[in-house]
C-alpha positions as a Markdown table, in Angstrom:
| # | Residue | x | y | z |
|---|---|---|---|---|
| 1 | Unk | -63.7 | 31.9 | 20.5 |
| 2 | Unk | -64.8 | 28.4 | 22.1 |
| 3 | Unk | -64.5 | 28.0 | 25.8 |
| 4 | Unk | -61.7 | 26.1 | 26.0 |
| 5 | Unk | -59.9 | 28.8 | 24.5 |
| 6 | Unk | -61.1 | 31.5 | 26.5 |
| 7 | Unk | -60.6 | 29.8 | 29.4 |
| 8 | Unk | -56.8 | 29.0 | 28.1 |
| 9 | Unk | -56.3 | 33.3 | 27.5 |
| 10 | Unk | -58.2 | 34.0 | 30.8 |
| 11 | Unk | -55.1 | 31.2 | 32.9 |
| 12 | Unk | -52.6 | 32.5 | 31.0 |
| 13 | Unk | -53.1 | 36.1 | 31.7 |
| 14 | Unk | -53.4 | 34.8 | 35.3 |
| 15 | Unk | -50.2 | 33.0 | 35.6 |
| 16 | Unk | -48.8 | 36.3 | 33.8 |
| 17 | Unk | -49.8 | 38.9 | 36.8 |
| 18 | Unk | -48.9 | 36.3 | 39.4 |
| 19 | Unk | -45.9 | 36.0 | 38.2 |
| 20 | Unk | -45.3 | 40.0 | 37.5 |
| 21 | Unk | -46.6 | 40.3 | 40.5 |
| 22 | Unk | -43.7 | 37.8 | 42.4 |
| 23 | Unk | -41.4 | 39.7 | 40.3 |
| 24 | Unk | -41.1 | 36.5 | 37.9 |
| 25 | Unk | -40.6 | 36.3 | 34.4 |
| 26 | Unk | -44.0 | 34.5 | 33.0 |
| 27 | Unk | -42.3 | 32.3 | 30.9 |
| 28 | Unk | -40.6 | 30.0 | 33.9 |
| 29 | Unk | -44.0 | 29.0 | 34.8 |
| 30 | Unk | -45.7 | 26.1 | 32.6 |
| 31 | Unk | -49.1 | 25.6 | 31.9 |
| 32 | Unk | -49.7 | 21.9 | 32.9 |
| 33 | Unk | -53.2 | 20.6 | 31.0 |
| 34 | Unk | -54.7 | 18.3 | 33.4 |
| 35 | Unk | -56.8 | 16.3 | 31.1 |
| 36 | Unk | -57.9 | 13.5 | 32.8 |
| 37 | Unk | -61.5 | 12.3 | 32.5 |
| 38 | Unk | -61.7 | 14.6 | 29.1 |
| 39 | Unk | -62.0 | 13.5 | 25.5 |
| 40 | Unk | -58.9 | 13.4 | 23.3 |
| 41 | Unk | -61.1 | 15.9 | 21.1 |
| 42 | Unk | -60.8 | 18.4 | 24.0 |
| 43 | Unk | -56.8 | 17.7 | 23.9 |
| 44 | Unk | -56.7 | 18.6 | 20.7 |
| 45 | Unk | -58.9 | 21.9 | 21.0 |
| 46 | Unk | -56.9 | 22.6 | 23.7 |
| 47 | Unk | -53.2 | 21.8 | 21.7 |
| 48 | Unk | -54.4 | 24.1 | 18.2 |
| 49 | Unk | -54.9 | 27.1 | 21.0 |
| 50 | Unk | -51.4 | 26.5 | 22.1 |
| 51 | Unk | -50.7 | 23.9 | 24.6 |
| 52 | Unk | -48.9 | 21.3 | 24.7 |
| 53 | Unk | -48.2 | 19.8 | 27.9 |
| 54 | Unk | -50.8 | 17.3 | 29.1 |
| 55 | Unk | -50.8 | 15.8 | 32.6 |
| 56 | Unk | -53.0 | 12.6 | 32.7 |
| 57 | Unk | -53.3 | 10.7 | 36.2 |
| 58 | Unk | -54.7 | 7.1 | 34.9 |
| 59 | Unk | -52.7 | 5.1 | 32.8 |
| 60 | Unk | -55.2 | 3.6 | 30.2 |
| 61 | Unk | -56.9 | 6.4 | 29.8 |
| 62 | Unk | -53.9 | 8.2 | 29.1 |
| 63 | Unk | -52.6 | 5.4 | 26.8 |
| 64 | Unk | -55.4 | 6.1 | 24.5 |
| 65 | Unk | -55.4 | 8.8 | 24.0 |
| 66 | Unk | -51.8 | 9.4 | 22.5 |
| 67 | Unk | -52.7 | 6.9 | 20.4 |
| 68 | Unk | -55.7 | 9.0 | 19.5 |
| 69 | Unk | -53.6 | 11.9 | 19.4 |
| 70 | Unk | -50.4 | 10.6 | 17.8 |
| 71 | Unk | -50.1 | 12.9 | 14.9 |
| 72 | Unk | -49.8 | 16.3 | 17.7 |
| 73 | Unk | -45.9 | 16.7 | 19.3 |
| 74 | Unk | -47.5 | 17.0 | 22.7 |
| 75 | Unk | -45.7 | 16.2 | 25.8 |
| 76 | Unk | -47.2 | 13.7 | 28.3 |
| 77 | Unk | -46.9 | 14.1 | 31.7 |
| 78 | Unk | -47.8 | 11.4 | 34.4 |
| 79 | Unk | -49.0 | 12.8 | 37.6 |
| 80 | Unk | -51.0 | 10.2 | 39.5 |
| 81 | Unk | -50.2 | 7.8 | 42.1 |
| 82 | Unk | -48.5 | 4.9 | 40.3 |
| 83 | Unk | -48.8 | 1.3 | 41.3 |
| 84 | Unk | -45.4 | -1.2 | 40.6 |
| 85 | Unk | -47.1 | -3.0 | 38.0 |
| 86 | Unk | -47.9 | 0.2 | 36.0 |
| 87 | Unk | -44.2 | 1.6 | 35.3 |
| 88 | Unk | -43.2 | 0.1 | 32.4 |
| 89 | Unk | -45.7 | 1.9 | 30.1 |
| 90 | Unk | -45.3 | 5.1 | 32.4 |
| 91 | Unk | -41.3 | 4.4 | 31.3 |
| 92 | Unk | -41.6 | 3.9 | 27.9 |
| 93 | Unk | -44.7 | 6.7 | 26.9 |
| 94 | Unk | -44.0 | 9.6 | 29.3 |
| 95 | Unk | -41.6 | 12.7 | 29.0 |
| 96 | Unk | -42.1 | 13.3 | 32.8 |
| 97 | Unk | -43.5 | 12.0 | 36.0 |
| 98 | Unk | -44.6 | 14.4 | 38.9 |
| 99 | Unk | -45.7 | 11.6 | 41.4 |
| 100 | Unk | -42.7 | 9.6 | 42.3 |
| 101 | Unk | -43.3 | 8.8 | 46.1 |
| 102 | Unk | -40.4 | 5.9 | 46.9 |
| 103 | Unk | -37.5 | 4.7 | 45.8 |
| 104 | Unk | -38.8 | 0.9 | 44.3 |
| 105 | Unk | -40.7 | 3.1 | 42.0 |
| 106 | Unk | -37.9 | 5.6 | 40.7 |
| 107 | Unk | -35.9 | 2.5 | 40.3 |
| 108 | Unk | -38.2 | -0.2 | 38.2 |
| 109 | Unk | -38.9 | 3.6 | 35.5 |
| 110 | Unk | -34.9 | 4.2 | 35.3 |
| 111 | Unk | -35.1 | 0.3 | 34.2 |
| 112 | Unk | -37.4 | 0.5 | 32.1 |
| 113 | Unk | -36.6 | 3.5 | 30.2 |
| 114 | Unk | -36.1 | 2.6 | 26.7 |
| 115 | Unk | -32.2 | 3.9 | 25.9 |
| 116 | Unk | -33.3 | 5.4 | 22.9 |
| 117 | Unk | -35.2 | 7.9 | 24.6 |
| 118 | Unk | -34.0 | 11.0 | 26.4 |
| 119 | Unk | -34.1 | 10.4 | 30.6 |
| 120 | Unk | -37.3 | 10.5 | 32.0 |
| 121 | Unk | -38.1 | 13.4 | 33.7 |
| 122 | Unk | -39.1 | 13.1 | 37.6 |
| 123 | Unk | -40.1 | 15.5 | 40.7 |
| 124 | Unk | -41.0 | 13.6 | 44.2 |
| 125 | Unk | -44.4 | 14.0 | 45.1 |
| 126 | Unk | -44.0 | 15.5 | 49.1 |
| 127 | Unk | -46.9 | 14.9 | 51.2 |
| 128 | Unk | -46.5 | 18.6 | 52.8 |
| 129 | Unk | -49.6 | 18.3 | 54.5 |
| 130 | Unk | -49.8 | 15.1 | 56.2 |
| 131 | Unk | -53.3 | 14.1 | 54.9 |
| 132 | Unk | -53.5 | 10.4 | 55.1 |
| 133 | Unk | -55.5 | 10.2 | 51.6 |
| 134 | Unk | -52.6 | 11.9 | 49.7 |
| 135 | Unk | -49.7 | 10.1 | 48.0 |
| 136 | Unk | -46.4 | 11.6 | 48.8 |
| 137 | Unk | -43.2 | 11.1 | 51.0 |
| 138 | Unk | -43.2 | 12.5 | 54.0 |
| 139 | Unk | -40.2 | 15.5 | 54.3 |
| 140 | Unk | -38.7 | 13.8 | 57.0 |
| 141 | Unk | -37.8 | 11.1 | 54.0 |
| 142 | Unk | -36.7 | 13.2 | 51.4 |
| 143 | Unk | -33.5 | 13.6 | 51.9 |
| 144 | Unk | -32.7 | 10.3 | 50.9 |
| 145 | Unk | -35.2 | 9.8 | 48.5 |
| 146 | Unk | -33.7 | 12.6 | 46.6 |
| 147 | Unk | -30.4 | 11.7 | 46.8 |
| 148 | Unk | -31.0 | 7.9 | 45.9 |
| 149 | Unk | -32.8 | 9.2 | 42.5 |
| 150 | Unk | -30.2 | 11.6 | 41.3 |
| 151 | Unk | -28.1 | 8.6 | 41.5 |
| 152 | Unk | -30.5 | 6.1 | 38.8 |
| 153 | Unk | -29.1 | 6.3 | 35.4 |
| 154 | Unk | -31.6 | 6.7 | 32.6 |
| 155 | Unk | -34.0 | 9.4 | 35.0 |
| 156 | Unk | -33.3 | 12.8 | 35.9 |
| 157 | Unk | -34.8 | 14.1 | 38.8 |
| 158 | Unk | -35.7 | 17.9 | 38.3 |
| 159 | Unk | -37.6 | 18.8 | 41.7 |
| 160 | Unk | -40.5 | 18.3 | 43.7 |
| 161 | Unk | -44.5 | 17.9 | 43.3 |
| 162 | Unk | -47.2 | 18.7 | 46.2 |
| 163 | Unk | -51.1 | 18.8 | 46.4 |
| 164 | Unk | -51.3 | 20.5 | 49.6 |
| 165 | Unk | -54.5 | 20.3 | 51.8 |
| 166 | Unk | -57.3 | 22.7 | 49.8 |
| 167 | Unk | -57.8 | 26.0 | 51.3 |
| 168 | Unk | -59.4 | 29.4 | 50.6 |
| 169 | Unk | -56.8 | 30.8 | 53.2 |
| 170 | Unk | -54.5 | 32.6 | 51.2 |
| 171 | Unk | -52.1 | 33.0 | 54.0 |
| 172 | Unk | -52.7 | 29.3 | 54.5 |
| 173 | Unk | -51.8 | 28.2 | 50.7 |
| 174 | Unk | -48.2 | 30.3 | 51.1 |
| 175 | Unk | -47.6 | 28.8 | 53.8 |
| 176 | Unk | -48.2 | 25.3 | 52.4 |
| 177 | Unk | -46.1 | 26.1 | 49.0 |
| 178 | Unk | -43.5 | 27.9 | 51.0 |
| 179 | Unk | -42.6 | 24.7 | 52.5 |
| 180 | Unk | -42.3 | 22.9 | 49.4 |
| 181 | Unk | -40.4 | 25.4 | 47.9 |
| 182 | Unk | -37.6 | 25.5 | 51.4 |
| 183 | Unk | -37.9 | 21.6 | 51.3 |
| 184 | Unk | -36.3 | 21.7 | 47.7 |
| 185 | Unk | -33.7 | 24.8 | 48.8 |
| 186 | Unk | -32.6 | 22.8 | 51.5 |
| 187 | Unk | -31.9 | 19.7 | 49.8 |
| 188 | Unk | -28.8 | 21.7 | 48.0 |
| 189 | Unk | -28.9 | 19.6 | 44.9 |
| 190 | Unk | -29.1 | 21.2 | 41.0 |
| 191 | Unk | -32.9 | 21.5 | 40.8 |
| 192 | Unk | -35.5 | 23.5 | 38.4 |
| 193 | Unk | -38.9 | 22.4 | 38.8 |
| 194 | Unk | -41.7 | 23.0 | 41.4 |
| 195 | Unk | -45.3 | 21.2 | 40.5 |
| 196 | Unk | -47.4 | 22.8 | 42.1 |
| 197 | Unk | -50.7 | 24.8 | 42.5 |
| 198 | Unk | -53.8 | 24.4 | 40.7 |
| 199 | Unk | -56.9 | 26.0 | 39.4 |
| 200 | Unk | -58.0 | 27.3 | 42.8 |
| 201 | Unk | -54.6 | 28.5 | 44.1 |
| 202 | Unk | -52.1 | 29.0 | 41.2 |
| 203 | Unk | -51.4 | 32.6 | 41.9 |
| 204 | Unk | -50.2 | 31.7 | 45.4 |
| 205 | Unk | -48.2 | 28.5 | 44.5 |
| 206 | Unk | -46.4 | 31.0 | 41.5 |
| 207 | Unk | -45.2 | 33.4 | 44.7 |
| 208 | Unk | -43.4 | 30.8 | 46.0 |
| 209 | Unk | -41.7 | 29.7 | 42.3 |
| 210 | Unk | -43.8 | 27.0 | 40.3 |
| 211 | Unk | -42.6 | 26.5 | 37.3 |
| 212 | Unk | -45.6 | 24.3 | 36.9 |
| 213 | Unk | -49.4 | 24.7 | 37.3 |
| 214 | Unk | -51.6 | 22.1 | 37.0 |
| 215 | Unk | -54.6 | 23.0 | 35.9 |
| 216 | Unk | -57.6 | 21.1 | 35.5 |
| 217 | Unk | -60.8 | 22.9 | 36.2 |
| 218 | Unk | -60.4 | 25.9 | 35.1 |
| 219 | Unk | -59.3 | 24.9 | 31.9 |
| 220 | Unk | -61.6 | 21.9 | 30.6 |
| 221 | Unk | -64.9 | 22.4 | 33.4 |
| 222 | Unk | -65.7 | 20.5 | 36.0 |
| 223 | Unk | -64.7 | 16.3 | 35.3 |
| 224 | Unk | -67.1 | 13.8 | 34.9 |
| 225 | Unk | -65.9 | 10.3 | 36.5 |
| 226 | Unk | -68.9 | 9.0 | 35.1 |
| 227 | Unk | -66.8 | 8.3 | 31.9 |
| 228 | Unk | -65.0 | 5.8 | 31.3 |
């Protein structure tokens, strides 16, 4: 068995006893491949031992390799912080995007989604823990963020996204996901989909209801931002 694939049983038993453990079914909770920084070679290691969701955070990067990869069904998923100029080929080469943070940039991907495609897919990123260095809206905002994208044709919001601040506290990372998780209860609108935990802290983020994990780490090693 090559690493990748061990590492890809050892997460997935993982998100199954978190989940059985939160009295969850294991299926509700997606495996999210960060893959950023890795080979498309690794992407498709990683897609013949069953995945097939890929998060990617830089837009080039990410751009290559589905050409690269363009004979596998996988499902892309954006999840960095996305600049104005960068939406079109997040609209037209995406399936979902976890890091919408303001309305300008909900508004120019439901323009430039292609008809022919199914509506993009979008949670709002929440900035939960108020670190300046972290994209995100701030709660206060939501609100109206959330109700100004359910209303933008060609997009269909789904729920929200958070990197909370990293912590070994375990009492500290419920805490953190807890809020995400009341943020989207309160908002009272016909959402599925919480983004969040990570390699680190998946098992507490799955307590509070992810139904996705991003994982990065402990799926492909450590990144190299040497590469290009």
């Amino acid at each position: 068995m090559s690493t990748i694939a061990a590492n890809i049983s050892t997460l997935e038993q993982r998100i199954r006893t978190a989940a059985l453990v939160a009295h969850r079914d294991p299926a509700s909770v997606g495996l999210l491949a960060v893959s950023k920084t890795k080979p498309a070679s690794d992407l498709r290691e990683a897609h013949a031992d069953g995945l097939r969701d890929f998060g990617e955070n830089y837009l080039q990067e990410a751009l290559s390799k589905q050409v690269e990869l363009a004979d596998l069904p996988l499902c892309w998923h954006f999840i960095g912080p996305i600049q104005s100029n960068k939406t079109r080929a997040i609209a037209e080469n995406f399936s979902w995007v976890h890091s919408v943070d303001r309305l300008k940039i909900a508004q120019r991907l439901s323009e430039q989604r292609p008809e022919g495609l199914e509506p993009l897919n979008l949670c709002i990123q929440v900035n939960v823990s108020g670190e300046a260095s972290k994209s995100g809206c701030t709660p206060q905002d939501l609100p109206q963020l959330a109700a100004a994208v359910m209303a933008l044709p060609r997009v269909k919001l789904r729920g929200l996204m958070a990197i909370p601040e990293p912590t070994e506290d375990p009492a500290a990372q419920a805490a953190a996901f807890a809020t995400v998780r009341t943020l989207q209860e309160s908002l009272n609108l016909e959402l599925d989909t919480l983004s969040m935990g990570m390699s680190h802290d998946l098992e507490a983020a799955i307590a509070q209801g992810a139904t996705w994990v991003r994982i990065g780490t402990a799926l492909f090693g450590a990144r190299d931002y040497g590469q290009p």
